[in-house]
C-alpha positions as CSV (number, residue, x, y, z in Angstrom):
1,X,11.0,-2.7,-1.4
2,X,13.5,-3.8,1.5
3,X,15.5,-5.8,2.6
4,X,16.7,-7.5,6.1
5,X,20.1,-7.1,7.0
6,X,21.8,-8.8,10.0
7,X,25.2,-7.3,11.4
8,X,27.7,-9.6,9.4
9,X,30.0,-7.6,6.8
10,X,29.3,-10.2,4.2
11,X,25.5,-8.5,4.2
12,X,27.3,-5.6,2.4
13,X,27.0,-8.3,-0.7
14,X,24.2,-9.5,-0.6
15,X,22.8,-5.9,-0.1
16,X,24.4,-4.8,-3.5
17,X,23.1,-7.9,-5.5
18,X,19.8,-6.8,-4.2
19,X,19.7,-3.7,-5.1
20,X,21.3,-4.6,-8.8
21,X,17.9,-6.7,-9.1
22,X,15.6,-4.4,-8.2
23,X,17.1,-1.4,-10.9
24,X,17.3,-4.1,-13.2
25,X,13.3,-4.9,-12.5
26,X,12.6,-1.1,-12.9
27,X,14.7,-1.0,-15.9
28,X,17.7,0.9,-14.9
29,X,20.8,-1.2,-16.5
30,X,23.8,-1.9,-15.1
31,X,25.8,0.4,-17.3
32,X,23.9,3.4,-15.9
33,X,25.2,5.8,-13.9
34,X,22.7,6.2,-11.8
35,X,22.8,2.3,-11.1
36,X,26.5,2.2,-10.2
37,X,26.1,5.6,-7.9
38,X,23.1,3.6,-6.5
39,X,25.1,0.7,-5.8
40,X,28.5,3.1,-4.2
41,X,26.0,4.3,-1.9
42,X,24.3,1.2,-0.8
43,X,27.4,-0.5,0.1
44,X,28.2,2.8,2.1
45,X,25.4,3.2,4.0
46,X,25.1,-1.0,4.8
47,X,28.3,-0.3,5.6
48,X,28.1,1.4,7.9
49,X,24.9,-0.1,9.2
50,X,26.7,-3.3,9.4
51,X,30.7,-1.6,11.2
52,X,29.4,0.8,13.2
53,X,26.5,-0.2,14.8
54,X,26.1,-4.2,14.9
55,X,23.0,-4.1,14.9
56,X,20.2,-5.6,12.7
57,X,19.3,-3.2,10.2
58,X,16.6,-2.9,7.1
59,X,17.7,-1.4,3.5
60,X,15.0,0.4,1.9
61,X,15.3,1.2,-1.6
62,X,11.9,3.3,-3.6
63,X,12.7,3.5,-7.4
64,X,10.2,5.2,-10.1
65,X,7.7,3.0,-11.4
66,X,8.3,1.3,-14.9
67,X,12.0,3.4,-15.7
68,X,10.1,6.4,-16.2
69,X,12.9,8.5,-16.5
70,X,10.6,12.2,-15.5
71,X,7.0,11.8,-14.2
72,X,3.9,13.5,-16.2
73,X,5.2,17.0,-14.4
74,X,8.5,17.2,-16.3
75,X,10.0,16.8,-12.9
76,X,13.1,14.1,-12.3
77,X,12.0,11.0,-10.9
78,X,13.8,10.7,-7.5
79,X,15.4,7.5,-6.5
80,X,15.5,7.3,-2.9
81,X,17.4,5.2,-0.1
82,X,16.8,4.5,3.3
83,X,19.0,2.1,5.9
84,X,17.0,1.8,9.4
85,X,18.4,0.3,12.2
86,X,18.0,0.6,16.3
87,X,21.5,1.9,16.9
88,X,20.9,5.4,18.7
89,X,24.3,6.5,17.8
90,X,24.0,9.4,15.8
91,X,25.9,9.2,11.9
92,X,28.8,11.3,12.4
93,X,31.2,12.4,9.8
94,X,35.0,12.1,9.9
95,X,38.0,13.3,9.3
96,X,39.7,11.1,7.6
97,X,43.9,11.2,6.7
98,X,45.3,10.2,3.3
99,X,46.6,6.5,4.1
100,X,43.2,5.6,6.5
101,X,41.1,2.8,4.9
102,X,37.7,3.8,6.2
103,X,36.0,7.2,7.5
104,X,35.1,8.2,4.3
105,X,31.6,6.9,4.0
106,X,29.2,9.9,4.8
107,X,31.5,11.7,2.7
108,X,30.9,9.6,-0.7
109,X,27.2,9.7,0.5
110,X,27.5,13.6,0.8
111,X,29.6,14.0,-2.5
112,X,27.3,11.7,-4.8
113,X,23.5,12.1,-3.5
114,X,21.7,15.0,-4.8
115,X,20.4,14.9,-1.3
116,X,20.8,12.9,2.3
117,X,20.1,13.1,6.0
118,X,18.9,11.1,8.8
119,X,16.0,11.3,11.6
120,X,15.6,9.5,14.7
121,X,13.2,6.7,14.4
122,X,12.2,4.7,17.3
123,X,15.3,3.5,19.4
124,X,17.3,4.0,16.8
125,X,17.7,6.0,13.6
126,X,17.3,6.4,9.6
127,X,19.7,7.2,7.2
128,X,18.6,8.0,3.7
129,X,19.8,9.6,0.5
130,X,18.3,10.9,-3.0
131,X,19.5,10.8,-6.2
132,X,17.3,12.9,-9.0
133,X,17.2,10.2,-12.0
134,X,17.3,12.9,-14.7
135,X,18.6,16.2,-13.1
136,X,22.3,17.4,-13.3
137,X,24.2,17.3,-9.9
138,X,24.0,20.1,-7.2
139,X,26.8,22.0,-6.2
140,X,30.0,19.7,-5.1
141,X,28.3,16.9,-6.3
142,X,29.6,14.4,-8.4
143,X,28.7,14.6,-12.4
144,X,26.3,11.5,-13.2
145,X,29.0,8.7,-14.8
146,X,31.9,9.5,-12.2
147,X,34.0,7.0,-11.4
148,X,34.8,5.6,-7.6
149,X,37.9,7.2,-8.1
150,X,36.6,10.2,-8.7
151,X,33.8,10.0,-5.7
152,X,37.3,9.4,-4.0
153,X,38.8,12.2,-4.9
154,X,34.8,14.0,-4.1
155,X,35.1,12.6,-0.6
156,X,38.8,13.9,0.2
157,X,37.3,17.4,-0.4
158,X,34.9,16.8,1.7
159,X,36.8,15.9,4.5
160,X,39.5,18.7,3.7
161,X,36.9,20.9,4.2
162,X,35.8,19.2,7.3
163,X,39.0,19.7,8.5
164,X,39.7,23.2,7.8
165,X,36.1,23.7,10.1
166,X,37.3,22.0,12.7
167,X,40.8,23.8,12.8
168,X,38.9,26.8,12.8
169,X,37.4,26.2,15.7
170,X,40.6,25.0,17.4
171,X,40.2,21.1,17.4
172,X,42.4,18.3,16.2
173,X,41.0,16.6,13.2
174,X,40.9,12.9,14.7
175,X,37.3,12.7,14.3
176,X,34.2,14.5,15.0
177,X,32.4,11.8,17.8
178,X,31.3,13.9,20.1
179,X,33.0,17.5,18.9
180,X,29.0,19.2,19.6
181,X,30.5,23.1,17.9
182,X,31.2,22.0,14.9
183,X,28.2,23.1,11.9
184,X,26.7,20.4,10.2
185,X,23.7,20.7,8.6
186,X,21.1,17.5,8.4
187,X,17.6,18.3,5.8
């Protein structure tokens, strides 16, 4: 399943609502935690589609078949989501202080998805996350049934952490564009 999205911030919307119809179609409710981690990421990665690149971009979302919640392996059933667009800018995350209202995005998409990276495809690039339907969270992730608040507070020890790196390696912690030392690990 996809879905078009042009570079206007009010696509962020229209993404969400699309995405809430298709778990609804694969019978993942609303009240789920899955479905509102789903929907957190969604409006991160548009997002970011949308702010940081203006470009056109196309929101990819691959759900298991008939709300199976494991498959006949006993294995979780992965939930997976993509956001292509032609930007070549490499995502890159930041370091964001305690009063900024944005910078915080790959951070919520670090802290919440069981799993997430991006490749470059084309001209430009995909971003993509995982979230195991049935499995507990990994290590620093967030427990299924968090609250934003709680990815919040996720994503501010994320970028402490990102910060703490890049003091140790003698930088300011304005942002990472273009800071090529610092260690971050894409799968």
């Amino acid at each position: 399943m996809q879905l078009e999205i042009r570079p206007d911030p009010a696509e962020v919307g229209r993404a969400r609502r699309w995405a809430r119809s298709r778990l609804a179609g694969s019978g993942i409710g609303d009240e789920e935690p899955l479905a509102e981690t789903l929907i957190l990421l969604v409006s991160e990665l548009v997002t970011n589609a949308v702010v940081h690149t203006g470009c056109p971009a196309v929101l990819r979302l691959s759900l298991p078949g008939g709300g199976a919640v494991v498959d006949g392996s006993g294995e979780p059933s992965i939930v997976r989501l993509e956001v292509a667009d032609t930007s070549g800018r490499a995502p890159v995350p930041r370091c964001a202080g305690d009063e900024a209202t944005g910078g915080r995005g790959l951070a919520l998409v670090d802290g919440l998805a069981d799993r997430w990276g991006w490749s470059v495809e084309g001209a430009g690039k995909r971003i993509w996350c995982e979230l195991d339907r049935c499995a507990g969270p990994g290590p620093g992730k967030a427990e299924p049934g968090k609250t934003v608040a709680d990815a919040a507070a996720a994503a501010a020890a994320v970028n402490a952490a990102l910060g703490r790196a890049v003091a140790g390696r003698g930088q300011a912690c304005e942002g990472l564009e273009g800071f090529e030392g610092f260690a971050f690990e894409v799968v």
